[in-house]
VMD Tcl script that draws the C-alpha trace (Angstrom):
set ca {
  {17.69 34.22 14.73}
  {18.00 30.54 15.21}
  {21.11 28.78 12.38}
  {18.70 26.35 10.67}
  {19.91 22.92 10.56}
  {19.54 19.88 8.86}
  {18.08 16.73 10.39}
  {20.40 13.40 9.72}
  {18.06 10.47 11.12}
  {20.63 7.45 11.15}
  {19.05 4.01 12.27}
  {18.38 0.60 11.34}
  {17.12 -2.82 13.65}
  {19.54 -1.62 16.44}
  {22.84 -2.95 16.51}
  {23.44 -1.98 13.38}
  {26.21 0.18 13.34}
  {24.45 4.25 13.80}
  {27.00 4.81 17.17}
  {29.93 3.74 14.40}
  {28.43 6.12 11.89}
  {27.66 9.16 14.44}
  {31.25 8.94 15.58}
  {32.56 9.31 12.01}
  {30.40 12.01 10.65}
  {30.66 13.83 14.06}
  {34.15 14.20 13.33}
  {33.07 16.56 10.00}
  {33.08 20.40 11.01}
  {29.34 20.47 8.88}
  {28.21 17.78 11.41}
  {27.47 17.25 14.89}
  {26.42 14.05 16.79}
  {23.53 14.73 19.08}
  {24.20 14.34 22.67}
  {22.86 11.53 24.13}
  {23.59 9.71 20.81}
  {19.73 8.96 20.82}
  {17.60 12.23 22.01}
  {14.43 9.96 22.71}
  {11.89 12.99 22.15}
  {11.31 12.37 18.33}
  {10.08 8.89 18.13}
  {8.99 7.69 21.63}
  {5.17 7.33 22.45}
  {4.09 10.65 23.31}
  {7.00 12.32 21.51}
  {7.48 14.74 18.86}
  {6.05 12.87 15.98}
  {2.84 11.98 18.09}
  {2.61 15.97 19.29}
  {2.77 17.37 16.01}
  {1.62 14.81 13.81}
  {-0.70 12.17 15.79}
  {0.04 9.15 17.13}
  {0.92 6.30 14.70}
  {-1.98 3.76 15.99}
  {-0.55 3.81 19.80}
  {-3.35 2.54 22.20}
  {-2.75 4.96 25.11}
  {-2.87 8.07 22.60}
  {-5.36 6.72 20.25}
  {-8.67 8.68 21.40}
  {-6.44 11.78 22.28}
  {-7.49 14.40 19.59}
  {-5.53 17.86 19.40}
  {-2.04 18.59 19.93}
  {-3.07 20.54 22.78}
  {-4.63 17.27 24.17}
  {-1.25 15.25 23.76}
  {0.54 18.01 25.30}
  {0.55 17.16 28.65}
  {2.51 13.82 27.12}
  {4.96 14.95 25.89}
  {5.60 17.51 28.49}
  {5.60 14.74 31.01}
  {8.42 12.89 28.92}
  {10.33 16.37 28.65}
  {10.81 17.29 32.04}
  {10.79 13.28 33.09}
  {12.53 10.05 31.12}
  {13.71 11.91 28.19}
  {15.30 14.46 30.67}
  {17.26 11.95 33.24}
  {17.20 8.30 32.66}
  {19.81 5.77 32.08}
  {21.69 3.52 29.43}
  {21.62 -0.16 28.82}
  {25.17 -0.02 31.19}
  {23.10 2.21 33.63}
  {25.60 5.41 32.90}
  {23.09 8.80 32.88}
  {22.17 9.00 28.94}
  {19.37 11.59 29.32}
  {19.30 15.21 27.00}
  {20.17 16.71 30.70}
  {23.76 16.17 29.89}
  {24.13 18.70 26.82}
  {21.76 20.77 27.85}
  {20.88 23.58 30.56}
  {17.46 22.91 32.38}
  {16.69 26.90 31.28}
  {17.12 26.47 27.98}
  {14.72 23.48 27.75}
  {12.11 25.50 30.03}
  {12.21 28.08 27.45}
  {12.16 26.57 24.60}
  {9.01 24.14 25.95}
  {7.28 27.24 26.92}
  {7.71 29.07 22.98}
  {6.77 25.61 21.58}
  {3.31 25.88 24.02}
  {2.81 29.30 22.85}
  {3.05 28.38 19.61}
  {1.55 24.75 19.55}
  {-2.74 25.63 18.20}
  {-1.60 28.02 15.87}
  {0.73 25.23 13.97}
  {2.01 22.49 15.87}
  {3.94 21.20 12.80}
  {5.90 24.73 12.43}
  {6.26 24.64 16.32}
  {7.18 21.53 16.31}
  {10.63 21.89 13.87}
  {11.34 25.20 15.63}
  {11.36 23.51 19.15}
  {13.87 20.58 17.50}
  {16.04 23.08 16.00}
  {16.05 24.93 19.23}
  {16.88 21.92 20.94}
  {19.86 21.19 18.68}
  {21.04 24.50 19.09}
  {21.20 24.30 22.99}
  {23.17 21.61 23.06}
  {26.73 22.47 24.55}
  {29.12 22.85 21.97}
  {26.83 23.55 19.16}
  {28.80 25.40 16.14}
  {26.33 26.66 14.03}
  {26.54 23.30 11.97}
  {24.60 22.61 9.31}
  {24.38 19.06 9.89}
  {22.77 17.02 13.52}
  {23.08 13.54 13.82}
  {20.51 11.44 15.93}
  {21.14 7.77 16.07}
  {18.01 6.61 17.59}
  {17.03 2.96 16.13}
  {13.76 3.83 15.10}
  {14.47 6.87 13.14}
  {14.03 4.08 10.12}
  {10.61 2.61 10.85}
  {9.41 5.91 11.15}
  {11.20 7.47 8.69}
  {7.39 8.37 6.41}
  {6.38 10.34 9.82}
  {9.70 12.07 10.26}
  {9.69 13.12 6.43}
  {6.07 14.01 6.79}
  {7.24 16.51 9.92}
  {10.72 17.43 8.49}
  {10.83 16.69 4.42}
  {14.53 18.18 4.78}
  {15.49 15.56 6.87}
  {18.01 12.97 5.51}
  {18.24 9.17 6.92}
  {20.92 6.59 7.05}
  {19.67 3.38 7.52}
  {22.58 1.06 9.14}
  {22.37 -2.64 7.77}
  {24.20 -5.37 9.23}
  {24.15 -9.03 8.21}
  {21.40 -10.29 10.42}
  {23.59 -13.40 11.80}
  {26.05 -10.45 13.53}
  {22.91 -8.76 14.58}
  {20.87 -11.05 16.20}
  {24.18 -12.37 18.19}
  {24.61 -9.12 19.31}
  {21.49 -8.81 20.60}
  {21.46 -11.73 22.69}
  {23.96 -10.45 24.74}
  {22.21 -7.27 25.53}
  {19.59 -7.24 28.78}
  {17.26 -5.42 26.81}
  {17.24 -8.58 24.03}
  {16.04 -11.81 23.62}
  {18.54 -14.16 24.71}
  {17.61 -17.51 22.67}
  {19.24 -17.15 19.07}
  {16.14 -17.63 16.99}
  {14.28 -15.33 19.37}
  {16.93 -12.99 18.30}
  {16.53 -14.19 14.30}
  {13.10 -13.34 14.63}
  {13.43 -9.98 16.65}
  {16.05 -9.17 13.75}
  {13.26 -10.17 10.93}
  {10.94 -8.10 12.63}
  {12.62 -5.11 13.17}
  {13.85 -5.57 9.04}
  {10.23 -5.18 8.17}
  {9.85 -2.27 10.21}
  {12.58 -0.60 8.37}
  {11.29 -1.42 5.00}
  {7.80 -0.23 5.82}
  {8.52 3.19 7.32}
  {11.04 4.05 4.26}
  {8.17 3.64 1.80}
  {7.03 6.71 2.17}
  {10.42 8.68 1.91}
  {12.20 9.88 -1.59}
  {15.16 7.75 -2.60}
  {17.23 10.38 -2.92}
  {16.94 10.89 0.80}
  {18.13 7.74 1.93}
  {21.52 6.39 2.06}
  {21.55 2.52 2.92}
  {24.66 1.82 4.19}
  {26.15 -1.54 4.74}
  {28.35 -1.66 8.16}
  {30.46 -4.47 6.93}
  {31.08 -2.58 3.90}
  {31.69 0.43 5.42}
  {34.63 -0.79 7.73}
  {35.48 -4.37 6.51}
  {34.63 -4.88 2.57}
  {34.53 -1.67 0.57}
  {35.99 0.90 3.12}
  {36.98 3.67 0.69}
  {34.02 3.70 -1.54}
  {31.35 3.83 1.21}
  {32.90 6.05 2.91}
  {33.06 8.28 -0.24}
  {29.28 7.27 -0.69}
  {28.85 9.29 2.79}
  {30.44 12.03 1.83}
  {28.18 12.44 -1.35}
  {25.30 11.48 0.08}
  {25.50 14.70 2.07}
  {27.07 17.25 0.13}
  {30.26 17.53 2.16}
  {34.30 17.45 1.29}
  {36.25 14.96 2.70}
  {37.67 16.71 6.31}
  {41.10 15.35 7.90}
  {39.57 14.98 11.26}
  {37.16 12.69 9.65}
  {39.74 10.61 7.40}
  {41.86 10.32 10.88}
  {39.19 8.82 13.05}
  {38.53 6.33 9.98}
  {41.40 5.27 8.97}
  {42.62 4.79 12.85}
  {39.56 4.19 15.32}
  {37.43 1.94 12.43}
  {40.58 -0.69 11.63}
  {38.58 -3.12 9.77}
  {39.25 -5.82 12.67}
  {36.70 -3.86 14.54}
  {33.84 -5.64 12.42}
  {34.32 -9.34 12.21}
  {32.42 -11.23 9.93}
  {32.11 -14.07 11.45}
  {32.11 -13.39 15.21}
  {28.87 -14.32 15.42}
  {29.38 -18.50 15.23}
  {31.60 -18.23 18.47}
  {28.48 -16.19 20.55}
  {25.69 -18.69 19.29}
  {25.72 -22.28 21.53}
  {24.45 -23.86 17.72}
  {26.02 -21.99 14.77}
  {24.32 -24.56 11.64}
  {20.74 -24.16 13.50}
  {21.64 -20.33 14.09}
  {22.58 -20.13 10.08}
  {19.33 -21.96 9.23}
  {16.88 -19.98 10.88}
  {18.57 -16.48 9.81}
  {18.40 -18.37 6.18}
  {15.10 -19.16 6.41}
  {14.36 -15.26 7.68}
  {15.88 -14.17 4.99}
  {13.74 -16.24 2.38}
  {10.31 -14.75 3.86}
  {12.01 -11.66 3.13}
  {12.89 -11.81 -0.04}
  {9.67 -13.63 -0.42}
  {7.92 -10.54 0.36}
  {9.93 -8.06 -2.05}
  {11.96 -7.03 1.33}
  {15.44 -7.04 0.73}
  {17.51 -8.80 3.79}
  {21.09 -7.67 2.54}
  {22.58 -10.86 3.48}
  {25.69 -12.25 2.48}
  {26.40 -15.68 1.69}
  {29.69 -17.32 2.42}
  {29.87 -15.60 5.54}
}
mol new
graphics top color blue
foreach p $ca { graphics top sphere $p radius 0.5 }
foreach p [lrange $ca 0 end-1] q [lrange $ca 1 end] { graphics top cylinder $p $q radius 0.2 }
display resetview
């Protein structure tokens, strides 16, 4: 019989800090960090949450009825870009690096089997099955995916797994949106990147709404490394159940210095730092305008 396992959906605007947060808490013998960081199958169009649940108002998939129908989708992604495709520094991030192309035959063909009778069922024994064919798996109770997204659809992935716990990564939007900018995938103009930021904010707030509070840990990355070091990382620990673990402490205390996170790195990687600072103020305002908070910090 398959170890069950418990889902830890980590994500935030991107940027944000998840890769910091996987690395720490993969360090926990309760946890493991999925391999590739970000498994791609859960949230994509056509992925798990559209198989199992319906797509979330997707053109393409928006006339396709049954899960059998959407099948053929998400097979397609399985055996294609979810299975080999690249990173943003074009190094092979695909789920054929942790796992054997025999396991993931199998386990698509039990999930087909098992798809009319109760794709929903099918659907968390296929993920759990995934997670436990990853090379190296333990038999821990704890799996890590730091896929960006996890956060704006964090109602959908409660609504398929309402074990699931999330970890939504906040960074001060200034440090954000710089970061992006330099990326290939991102806009390169810095209010561009102030408004991709704002966007992806609202995201987050919109697809927690439907998740308990005692599910969520919001966890500030400045705090975490720079600010209030020991008490978040306490906050971790009880936000999941676990003891503290020396391999954990280690990698903390000596791979997350807090000179790793500087707090204001972002005026030297923006060609206008005051116009930079007013449009990520004024962002902020429609925010908190709208009841969202933007956990910015002033003085920065």
């Amino acid at each position: 019989m398959t170890a069950p396992v418990t889902p830890i959906m980590a994500g935030g605007t991107g940027r944000s800090g998840t890769t910091v947060i996987a690395g720490l808490l993969h360090r926990h013998p309760s946890v493991r960090a999925s391999w590739p960081r970000e498994v791609k199958f859960v949230n994509k169009e056509g992925g798990l949450l559209d198989l199992c649940l319906g797509p979330a108002a997707r053109k393409r998939l928006s006339r396709v009825g049954s899960a059998r129908d959407r099948w053929p989708a998400f097979e397609d992604g399985m055996r294609g870009p979810w299975w080999l495709r690249t990173n943003r520094l074009g190094r092979a991030s695909g789920l054929h690096l942790s796992i054997d192309e025999a396991d993931r035959d199998r386990l698509l063909a039990d999930f087909s089997t098992s798809l009319d009778a109760d794709s929903q069922q099918a659907g968390r024994a296929f993920l759990t099955g995934m997670i436990r064919a990853q090379r190296g798996d333990a038999g821990e109770a704890l799996w890590i995916d730091t896929s960006p997204p996890n956060i704006a659809n964090a109602t959908r992935i409660h609504a398929f797994w309402p074990e699931a716990r999330f970890i939504w990564m906040v960074r001060d939007g200034r440090s954000t949106a710089a970061s992006v900018m330099v990326e290939r995938w991102g806009p390169d103009d810095p209010i561009e990147a102030i408004d991709w930021w704002e966007k992806r904010m609202r995201r987050a707030h919109a697809g927690l709404q439907g998740v308990p509070k005692e599910s969520v840990l919001i966890l500030s990355l400045e705090d975490l490394v720079v600010l209030d070091r020991d008490a978040s990382y306490q906050r971790v620990l009880d936000f999941l159940g676990v003891a503290d673990a020396p391999a954990m402490r280690e990698f903390f205390i000596e791979q997350m210095p807090a000179e790793r996170v500087g707090l204001e790195k972002w005026r030297a990687k923006v060609p206008d730092a005051e116009g930079f600072e007013a449009a990520y103020q004024e962002a902020a305002q429609r925010l908190d305008a709208d009841g969202l908070e933007a956990f910015a910090r002033s003085g920065a």
